[in-house]
LUMPAVEX-592845 format. One record per residue (C-alpha): residue number from 1; residue in one letter; y, x, z. Coordinates in pm, whole numbers. Last residue first. Layout:
REM LUMPAVEX-592845
VOMI   seq   type        y        x        z
VOMI   NUM      A        Y        X        Z
...
//
This chain:
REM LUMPAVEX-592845
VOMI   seq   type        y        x        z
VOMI   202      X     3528     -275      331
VOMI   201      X     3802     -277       66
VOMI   200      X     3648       63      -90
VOMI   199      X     3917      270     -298
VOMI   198      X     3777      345     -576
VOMI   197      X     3786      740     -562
VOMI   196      X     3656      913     -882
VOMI   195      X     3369     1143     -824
VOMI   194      X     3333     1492     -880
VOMI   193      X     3047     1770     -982
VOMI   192      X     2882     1528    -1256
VOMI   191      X     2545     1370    -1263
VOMI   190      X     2521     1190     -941
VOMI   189      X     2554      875    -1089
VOMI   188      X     2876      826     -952
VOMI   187      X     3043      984    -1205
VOMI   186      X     2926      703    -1419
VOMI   185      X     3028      444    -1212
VOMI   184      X     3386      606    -1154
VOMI   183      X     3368      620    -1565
VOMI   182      X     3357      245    -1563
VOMI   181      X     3622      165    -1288
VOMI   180      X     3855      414    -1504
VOMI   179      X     3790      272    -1838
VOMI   178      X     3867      -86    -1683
VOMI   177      X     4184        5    -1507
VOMI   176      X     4299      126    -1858
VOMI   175      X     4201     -205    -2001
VOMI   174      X     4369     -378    -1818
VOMI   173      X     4636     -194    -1852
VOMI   172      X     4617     -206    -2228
VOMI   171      X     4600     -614    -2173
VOMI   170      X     4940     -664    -1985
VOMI   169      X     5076     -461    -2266
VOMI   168      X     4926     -726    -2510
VOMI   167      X     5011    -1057    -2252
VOMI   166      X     5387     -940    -2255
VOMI   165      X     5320     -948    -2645
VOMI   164      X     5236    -1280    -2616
VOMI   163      X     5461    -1410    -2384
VOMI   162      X     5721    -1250    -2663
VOMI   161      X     5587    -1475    -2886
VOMI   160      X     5693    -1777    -2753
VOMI   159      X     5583    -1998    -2468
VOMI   158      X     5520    -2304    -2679
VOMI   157      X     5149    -2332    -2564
VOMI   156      X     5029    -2005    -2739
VOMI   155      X     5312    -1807    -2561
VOMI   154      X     5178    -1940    -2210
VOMI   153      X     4860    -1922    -2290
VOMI   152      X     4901    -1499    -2334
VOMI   151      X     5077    -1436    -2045
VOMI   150      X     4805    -1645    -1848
VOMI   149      X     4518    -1497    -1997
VOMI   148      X     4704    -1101    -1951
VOMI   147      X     4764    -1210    -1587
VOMI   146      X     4408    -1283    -1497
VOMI   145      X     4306     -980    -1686
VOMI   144      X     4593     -798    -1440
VOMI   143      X     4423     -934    -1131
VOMI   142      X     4002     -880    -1243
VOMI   141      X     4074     -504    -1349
VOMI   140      X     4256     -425    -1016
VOMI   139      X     4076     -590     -800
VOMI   138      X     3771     -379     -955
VOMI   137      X     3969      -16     -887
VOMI   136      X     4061     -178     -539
VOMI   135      X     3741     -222     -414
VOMI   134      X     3476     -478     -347
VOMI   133      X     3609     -745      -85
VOMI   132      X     3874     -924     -234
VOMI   131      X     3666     -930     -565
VOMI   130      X     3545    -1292     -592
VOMI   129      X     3893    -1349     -566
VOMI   128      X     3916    -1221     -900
VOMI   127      X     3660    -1395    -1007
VOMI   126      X     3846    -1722     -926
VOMI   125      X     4131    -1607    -1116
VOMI   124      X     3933    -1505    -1416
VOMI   123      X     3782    -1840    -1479
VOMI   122      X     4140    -1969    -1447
VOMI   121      X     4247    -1778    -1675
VOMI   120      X     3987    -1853    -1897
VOMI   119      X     4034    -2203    -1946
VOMI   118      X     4433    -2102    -2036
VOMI   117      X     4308    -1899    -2307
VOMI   116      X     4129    -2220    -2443
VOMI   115      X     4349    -2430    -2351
VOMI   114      X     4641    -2217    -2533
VOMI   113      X     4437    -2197    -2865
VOMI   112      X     4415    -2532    -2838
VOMI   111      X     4800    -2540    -2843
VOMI   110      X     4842    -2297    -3118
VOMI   109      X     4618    -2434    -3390
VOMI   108      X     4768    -2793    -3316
VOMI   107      X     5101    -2613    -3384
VOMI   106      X     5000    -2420    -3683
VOMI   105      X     4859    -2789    -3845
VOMI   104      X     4666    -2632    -4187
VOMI   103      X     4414    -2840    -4149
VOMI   102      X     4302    -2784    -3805
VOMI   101      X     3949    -2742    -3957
VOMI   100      X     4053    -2455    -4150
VOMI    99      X     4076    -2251    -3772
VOMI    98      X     3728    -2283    -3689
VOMI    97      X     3563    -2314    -4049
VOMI    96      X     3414    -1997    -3997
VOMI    95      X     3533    -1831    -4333
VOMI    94      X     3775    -1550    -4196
VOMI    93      X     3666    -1493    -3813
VOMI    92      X     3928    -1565    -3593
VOMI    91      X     3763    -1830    -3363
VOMI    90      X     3384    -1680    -3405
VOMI    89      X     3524    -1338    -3271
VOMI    88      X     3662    -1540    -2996
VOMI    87      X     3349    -1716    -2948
VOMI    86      X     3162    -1377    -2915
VOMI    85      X     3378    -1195    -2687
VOMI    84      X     3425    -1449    -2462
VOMI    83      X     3055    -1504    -2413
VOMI    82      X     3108    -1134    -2401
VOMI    81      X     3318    -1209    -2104
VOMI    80      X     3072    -1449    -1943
VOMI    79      X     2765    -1242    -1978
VOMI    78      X     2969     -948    -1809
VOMI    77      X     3153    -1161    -1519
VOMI    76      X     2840    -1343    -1414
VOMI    75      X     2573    -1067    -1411
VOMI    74      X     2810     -871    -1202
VOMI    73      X     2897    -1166     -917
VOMI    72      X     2527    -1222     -926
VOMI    71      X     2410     -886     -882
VOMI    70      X     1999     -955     -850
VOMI    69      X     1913     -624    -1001
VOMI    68      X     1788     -861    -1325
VOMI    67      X     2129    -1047    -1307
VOMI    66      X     2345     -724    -1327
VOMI    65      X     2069     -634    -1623
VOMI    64      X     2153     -979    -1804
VOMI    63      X     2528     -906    -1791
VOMI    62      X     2508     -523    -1934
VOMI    61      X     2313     -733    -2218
VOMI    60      X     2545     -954    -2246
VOMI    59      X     2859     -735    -2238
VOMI    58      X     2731     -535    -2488
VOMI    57      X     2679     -825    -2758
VOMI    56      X     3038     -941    -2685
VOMI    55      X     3257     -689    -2609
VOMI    54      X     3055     -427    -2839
VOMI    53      X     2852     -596    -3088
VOMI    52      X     3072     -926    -3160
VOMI    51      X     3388     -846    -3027
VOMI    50      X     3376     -493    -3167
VOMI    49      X     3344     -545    -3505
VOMI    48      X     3577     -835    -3497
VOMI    47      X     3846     -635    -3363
VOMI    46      X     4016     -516    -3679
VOMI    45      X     4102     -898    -3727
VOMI    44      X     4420     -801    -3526
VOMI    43      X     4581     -673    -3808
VOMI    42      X     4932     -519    -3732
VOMI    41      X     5001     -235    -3496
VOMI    40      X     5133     -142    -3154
VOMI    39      X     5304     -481    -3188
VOMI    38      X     5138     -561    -2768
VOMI    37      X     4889     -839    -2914
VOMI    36      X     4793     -577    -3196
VOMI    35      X     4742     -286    -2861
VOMI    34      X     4554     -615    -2674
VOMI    33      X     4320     -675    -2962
VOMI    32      X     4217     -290    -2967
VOMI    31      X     4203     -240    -2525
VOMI    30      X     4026     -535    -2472
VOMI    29      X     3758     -420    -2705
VOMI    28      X     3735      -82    -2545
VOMI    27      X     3795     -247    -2164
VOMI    26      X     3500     -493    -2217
VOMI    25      X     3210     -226    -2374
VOMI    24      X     3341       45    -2091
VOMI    23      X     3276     -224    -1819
VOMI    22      X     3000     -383    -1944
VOMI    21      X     2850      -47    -1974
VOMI    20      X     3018      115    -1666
VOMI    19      X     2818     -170    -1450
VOMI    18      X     2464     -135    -1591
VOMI    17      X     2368       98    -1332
VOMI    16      X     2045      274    -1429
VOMI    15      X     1694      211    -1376
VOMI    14      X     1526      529    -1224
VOMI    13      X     1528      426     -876
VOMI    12      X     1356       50     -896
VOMI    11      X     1079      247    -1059
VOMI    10      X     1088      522     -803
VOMI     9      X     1074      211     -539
VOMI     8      X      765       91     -721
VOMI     7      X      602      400     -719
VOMI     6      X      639      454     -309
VOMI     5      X      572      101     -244
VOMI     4      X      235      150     -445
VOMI     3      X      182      417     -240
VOMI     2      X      249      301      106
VOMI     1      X        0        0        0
//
């Protein structure tokens, strides 16, 4: 029996942290749509790619680990991001019928847009709360992603458009905070000589 404990705790032991995944596949795609959102460039379509395999594809199967290792709180915010990933991706994709089937009406386009970034906002609120006690690295990523949805509803639901590029720079921080909680995982895998602090809330 002490054996079989033994192997099945080296098993446990060699499966790795899906955390910086999600993490790294989120801030990445984040970080492209949110530089267009922000005026850094034009052609926000360049993030299909990524919101499908990356974002959204990644995210999911980051997501499903979390849930495997019994992380509830994990498993829920990366399957439900690249859930975002993957509608989103659907939403702006030339062809998918999503945005013809407003008929041309930009301001019917706009508002559901808003409900549907709005939706989210209030997802990510919630999470974030769900964070009070982690650390402040992961506060950090769930507060500001609450702010870049709400920047970014506001300026599809009549807001204007400099909401939206409030929500883009918003975003890139996000996104920042994201790269850094992601490569604190992976330092904390023991392979490297330092560690990024995270700043435990206890």
């Amino acid at each position: 029996m002490a054996q079989v404990a033994t192997e099945r705790s080296e098993t446990a032991a060699a499966v790795a942290n899906p955390a910086p995944l999600g993490l790294s596949a989120f801030a990445l795609t984040t970080f492209v749509l949110s530089a267009s959102n922000a005026g850094l460039f034009k052609g926000g379509t360049i993030v299909l790619g990524l919101a499908f395999f990356y974002g959204g594809l990644g995210q999911i199967i980051a997501g499903v680990q979390e849930l495997r290792s019994g992380n509830t709180f994990g498993g829920t915010a990366f399957t439900s991001y690249g859930g975002f990933w993957l509608a989103f991706a659907v939403i702006i994709t030339p062809g998918s019928g999503v945005v013809a089937s407003f008929g041309g009406d930009a301001a019917a386009l706009h508002t559901a847009l808003g409900y549907f970034l709005l939706g989210w906002a209030i997802f990510t609120t919630w999470m974030f709360l769900c964070t009070l006690r982690t650390n402040l690295a992961l506060m950090g990523v769930f507060l500001f992603l609450a702010l870049t949805f709400f920047a970014l509803s506001i300026g599809e639901l009549g807001g204007g458009s400099n909401w939206g590029m409030i929500g883009g720079w918003l975003g890139l921080i996000t996104a920042v905070l994201a790269w850094y909680t992601a490569m604190a995982g992976v330092l904390a895998s023991g392979k490297s000589m330092f560690n990024l602090p995270t700043f435990p809330m206890g």
